[in-house]
C-alpha positions in Angstrom: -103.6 36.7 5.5 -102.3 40.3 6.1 -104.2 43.5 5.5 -104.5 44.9 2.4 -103.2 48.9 3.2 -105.1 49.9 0.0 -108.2 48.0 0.6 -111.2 49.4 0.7 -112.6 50.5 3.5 -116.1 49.0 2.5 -114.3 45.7 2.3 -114.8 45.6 6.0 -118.8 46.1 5.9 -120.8 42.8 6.3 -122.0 41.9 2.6 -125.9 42.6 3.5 -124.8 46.5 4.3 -123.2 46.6 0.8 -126.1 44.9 -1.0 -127.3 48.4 -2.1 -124.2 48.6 -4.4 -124.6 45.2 -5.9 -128.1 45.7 -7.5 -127.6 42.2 -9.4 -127.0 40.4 -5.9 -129.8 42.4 -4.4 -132.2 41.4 -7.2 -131.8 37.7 -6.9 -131.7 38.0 -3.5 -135.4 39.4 -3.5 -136.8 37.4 -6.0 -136.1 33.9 -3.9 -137.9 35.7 -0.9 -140.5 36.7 -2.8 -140.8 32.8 -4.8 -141.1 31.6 -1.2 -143.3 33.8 0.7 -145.6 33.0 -2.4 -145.1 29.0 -2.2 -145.4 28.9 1.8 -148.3 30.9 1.6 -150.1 29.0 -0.8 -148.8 25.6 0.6 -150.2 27.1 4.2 -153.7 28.3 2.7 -154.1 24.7 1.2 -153.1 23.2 4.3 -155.7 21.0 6.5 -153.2 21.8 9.1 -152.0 25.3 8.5 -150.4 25.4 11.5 -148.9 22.3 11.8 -147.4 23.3 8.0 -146.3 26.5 9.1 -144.1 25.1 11.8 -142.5 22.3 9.6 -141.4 24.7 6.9 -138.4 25.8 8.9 -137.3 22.4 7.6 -139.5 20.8 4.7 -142.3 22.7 3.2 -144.9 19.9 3.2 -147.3 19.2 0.6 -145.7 22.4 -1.6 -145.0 20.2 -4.4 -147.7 21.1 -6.6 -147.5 24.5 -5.6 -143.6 24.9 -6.3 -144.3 23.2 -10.0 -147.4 25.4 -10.6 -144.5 28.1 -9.5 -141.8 27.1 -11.9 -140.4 24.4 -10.4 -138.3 22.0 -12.4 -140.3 18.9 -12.2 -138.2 16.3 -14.9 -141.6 15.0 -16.3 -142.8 18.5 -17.4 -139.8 18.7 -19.4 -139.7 15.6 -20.6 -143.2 15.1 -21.3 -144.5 18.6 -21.9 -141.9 20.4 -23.4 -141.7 23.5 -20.5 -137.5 23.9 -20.8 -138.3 27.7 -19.1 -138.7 25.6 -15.8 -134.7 25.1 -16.4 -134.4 29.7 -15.5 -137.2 29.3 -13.1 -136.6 27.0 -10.5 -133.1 28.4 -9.3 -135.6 31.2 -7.5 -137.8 28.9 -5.2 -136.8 26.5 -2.3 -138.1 23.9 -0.2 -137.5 25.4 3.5 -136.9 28.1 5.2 -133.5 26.5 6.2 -133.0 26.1 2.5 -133.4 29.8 2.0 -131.9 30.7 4.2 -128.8 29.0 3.5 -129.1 29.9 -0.1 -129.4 33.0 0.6 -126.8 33.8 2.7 -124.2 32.2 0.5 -125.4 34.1 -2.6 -125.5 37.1 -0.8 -121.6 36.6 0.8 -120.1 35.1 -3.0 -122.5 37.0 -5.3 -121.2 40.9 -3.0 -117.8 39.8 -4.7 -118.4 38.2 -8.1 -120.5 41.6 -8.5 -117.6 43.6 -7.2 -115.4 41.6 -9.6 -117.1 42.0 -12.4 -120.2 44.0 -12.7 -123.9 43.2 -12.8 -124.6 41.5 -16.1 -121.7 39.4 -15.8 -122.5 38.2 -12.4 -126.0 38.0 -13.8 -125.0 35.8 -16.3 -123.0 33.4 -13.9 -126.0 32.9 -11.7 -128.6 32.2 -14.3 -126.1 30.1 -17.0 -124.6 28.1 -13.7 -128.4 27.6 -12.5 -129.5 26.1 -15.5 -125.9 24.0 -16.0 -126.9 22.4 -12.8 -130.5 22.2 -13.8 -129.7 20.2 -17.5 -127.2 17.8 -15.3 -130.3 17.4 -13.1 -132.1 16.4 -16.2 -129.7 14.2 -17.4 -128.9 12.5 -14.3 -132.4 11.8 -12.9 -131.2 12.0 -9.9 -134.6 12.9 -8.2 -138.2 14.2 -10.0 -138.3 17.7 -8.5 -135.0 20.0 -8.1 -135.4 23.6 -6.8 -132.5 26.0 -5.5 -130.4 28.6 -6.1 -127.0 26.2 -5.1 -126.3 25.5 -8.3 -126.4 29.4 -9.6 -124.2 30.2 -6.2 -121.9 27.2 -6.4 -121.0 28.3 -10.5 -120.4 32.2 -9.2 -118.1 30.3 -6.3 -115.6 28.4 -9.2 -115.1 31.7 -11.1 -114.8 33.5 -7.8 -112.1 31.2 -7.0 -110.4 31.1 -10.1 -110.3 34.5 -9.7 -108.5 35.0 -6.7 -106.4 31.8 -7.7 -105.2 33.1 -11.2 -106.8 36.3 -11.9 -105.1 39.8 -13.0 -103.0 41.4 -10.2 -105.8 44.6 -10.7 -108.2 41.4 -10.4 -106.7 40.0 -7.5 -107.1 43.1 -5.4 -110.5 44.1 -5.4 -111.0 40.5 -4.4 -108.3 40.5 -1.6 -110.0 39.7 1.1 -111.6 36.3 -0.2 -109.3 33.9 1.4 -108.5 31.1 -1.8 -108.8 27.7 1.0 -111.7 29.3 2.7 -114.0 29.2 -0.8 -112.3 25.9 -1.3 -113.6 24.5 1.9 -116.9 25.8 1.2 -117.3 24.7 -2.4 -115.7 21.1 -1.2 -118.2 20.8 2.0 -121.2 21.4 -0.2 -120.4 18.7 -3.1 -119.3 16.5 0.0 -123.5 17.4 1.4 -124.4 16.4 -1.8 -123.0 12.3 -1.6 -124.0 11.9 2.4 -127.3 13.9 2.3 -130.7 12.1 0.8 -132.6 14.6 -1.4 -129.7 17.0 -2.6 -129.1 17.4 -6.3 -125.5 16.4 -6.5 -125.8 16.5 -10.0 -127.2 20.0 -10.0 -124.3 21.0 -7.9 -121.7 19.7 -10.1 -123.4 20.9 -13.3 -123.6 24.6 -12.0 -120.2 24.4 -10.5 -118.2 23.2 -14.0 -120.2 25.7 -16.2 -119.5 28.7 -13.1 -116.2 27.3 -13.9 -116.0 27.5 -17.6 -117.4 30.9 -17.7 -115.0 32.0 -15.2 -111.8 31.0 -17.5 -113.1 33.5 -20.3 -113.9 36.3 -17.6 -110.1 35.8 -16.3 -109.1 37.0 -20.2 -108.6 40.3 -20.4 -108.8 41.2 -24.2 -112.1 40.4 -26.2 -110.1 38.0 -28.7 -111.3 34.8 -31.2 -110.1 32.7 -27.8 -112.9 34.2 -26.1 -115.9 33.8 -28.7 -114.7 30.1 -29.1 -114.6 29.4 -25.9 -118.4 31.1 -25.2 -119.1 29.0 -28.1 -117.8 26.0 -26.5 -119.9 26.4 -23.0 -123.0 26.7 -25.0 -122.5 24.2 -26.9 -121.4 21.9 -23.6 -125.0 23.6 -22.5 -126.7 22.4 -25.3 -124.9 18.9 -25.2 -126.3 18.3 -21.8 -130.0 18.8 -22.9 -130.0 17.1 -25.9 -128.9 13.9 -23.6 -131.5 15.5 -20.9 -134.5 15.6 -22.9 -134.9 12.0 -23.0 -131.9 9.9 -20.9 -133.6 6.3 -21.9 -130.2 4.2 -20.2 -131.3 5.4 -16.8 -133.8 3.5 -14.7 -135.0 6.7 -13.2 -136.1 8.2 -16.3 -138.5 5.3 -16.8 -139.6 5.1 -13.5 -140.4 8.9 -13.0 -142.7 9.0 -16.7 -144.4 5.6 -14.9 -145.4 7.6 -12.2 -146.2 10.7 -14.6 -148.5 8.6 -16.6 -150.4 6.7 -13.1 -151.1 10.7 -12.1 -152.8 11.2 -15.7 -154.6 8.3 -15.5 -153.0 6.1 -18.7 -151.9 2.9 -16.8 -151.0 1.1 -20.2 -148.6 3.9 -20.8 -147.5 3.3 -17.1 -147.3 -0.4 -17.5 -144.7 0.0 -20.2 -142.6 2.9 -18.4 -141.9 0.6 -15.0 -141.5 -2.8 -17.5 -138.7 -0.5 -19.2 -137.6 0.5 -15.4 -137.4 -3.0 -14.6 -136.2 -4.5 -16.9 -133.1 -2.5 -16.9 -133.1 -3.6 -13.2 -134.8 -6.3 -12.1 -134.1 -6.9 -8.8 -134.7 -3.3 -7.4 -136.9 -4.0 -4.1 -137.1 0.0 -3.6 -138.5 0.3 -7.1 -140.7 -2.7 -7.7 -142.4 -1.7 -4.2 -142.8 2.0 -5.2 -144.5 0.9 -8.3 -146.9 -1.7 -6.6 -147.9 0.8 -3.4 -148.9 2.9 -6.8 -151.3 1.0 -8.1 -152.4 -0.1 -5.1 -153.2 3.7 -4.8 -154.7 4.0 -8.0 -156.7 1.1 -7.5 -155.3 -0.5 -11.1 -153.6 -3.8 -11.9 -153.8 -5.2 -8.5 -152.9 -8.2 -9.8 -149.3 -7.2 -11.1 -149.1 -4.6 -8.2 -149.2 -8.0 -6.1 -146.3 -9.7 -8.3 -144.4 -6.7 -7.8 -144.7 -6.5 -3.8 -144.0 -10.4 -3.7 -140.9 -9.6 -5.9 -139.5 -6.6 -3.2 -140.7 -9.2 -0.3 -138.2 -11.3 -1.6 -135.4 -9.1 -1.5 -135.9 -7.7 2.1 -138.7 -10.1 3.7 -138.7 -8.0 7.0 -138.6 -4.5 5.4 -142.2 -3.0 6.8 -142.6 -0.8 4.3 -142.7 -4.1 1.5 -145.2 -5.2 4.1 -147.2 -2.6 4.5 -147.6 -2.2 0.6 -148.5 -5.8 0.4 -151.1 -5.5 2.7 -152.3 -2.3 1.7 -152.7 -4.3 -2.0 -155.2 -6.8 -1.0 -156.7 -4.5 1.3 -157.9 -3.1 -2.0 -158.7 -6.4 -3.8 -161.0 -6.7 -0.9 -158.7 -9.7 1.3 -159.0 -8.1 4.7 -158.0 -11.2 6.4 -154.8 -11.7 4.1 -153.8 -8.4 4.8 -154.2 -8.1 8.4 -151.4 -10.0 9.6 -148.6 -8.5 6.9 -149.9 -4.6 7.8 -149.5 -5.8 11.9 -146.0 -7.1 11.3 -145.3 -3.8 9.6 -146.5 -1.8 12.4 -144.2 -4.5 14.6 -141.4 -3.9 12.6 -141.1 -0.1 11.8 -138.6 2.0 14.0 -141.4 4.5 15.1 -145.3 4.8 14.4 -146.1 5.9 11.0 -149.3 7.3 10.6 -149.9 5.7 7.2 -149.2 2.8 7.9 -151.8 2.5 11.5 -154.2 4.2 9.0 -153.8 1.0 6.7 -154.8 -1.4 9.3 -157.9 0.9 10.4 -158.9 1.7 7.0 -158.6 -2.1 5.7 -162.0 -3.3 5.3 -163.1 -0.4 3.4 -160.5 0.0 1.0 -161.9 -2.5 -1.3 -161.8 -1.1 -4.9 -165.5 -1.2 -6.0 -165.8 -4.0 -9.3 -167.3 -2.8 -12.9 -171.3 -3.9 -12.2 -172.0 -5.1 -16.6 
């Protein structure tokens, strides 16, 4: 692409020496540093390893899951359960690494230096937090995994109207946005959605949800009279907002969404309630090994319904008999109903069979024959 000869000689400033004329960008920009200097600071203080925690944030922040809930975090079960929707404006400020920071970051700072040039503050305001809480309601719906945090889903909506934009915008719109190259934002919005289907632990759904509501908003930004068009069509993104929650705030046809208020109920301590969430789970799907052996190593945990923990490990045993992790939990079951020498030989073959030591699972074989759970004394 050739030189504009009336661009703006700013154009050719990196987008963090311009950040003091985009006061928006800037903003959000500050508020995720400060959301995770205060989670990895809190996750470090309550660390028995501080160190140890310290070095693995440049990838995962361990053990920050409380903290990033108690921090806004969009946990599906405090929505669902509690009511806390504000989690849905929240979470698009905190992360999980510093390598998801700093990606974040970087990418809101590069798009959101251009949406703000574009279009002013409040409107890129308004893509960032309506996008981030697009993504955040297709999370809900989608139950794709219990906790979501981010700022991809604000960046990738401010990306679609960016690109939209430079694809069909005004010709006065077009060239304050010259040099964004049209493929180049196309590759980058493609290569994050295709992170999303190859990647374990990315919101996909969050992604797509913040990209077609970035999207939508961006069509009504492209007009450039205030007309009827325009109110109907903000009418028609809140009300495609508004859609997605209603089916968010309780999705009964997914398995997930069963599952996750099973696990929700085991943490406060109402196992009946529990009992009837996985039955629900599993019912829908009956032969899930990964599912009926997450649900029996969580009683096993909680020391509860051994017994149908037990039918439940059996079950995943029978889908996978050599997975170690069904043998582990197996084990680790009548290690608690007090069967050390049952046990032994299923939490060995696990050990055996696992592609590297895992800690837990060693810790099951030393801790065996003093896991029983202690039995009511009437």
């Amino acid at each position: 692409m050739q030189a504009d000869p009336e661009q703006d000689p700013d154009d050719d400033m990196a987008w963090w020496r311009r950040l003091p004329q985009r006061p928006v960008t800037a903003t959000l920009i500050s508020v995720c540093l400060l959301a995770y200097t205060a989670s990895f600071a809190a996750a470090v203080a309550s660390s028995a390893e501080p160190l140890d925690t310290a070095l693995r944030s440049l990838w995962s922040l361990e053990g920050s899951e409380a903290v990033l809930v108690n921090l806004g975090a969009l946990d599906l079960t405090h929505v669902w359960v509690d009511g806390e929707w504000w989690r849905v404006l929240t979470t698009g400020f905190l992360h999980g690494s510093w390598l998801h920071l700093l990606l974040n970051m970087t990418a809101l700072g590069s798009i959101g230096d251009w949406v703000e040039h574009a279009w002013g503050p409040w409107r890129t305001l308004l893509l960032f937090l309506a996008s981030s809480a697009g993504g955040c309601l297709a999370s809900l719906m989608w139950c794709e995994s219990q906790l979501v945090v981010g700022a991809s889903a604000g960046v990738l909506g401010q990306a679609a109207a960016l690109w939209l934009a430079r694809r069909f915008g005004s010709e006065d719109l077009q060239e304050k946005i010259f040099p964004i190259s049209v493929l180049s934002l196309g590759i980058l919005i493609g290569l994050c959605l295709s992170l999303g289907l190859v990647i374990p632990g990315i919101a996909q759904a969050g992604h797509i949800g913040g990209l077609i509501t970035g999207a939508a908003l961006g069509v009504l930004l492209l007009r450039r009279r205030s007309t009827w068009l325009n109110s109907l069509g903000g009418l028609g993104v809140a009300g495609g907002l508004l859609t997605v929650a209603l089916l968010g705030r309780a999705p009964t046809w997914q398995v997930q969404y069963h599952a996750m208020l099973g696990f929700r109920a085991t943490v406060d301590g109402q196992v009946e309630a529990a009992k009837h969430h996985f039955d629900d789970a599993l019912t829908r799907d009956p032969d899930n090994g990964s599912l009926l052996n997450a649900v029996a190593y969580q009683l096993a945990l909680d020391g509860v319904e051994l017994e149908l923990a037990q039918s439940y490990a059996l079950r995943a045993l029978s889908t996978d008999p050599a997975n170690p992790n069904f043998l582990d939990t197996l084990g680790w079951i009548f290690c608690r109903k007090g069967q050390a020498a049952a046990a032994d030989p299923l939490l060995r073959a696990a050990v055996a069979l696992s592609d590297e030591a895992v800690p837990e699972v060693i810790a099951h074989v030393d801790e065996c024959s003093s896991a029983a759970v202690p039995r009511p004394i009437f």
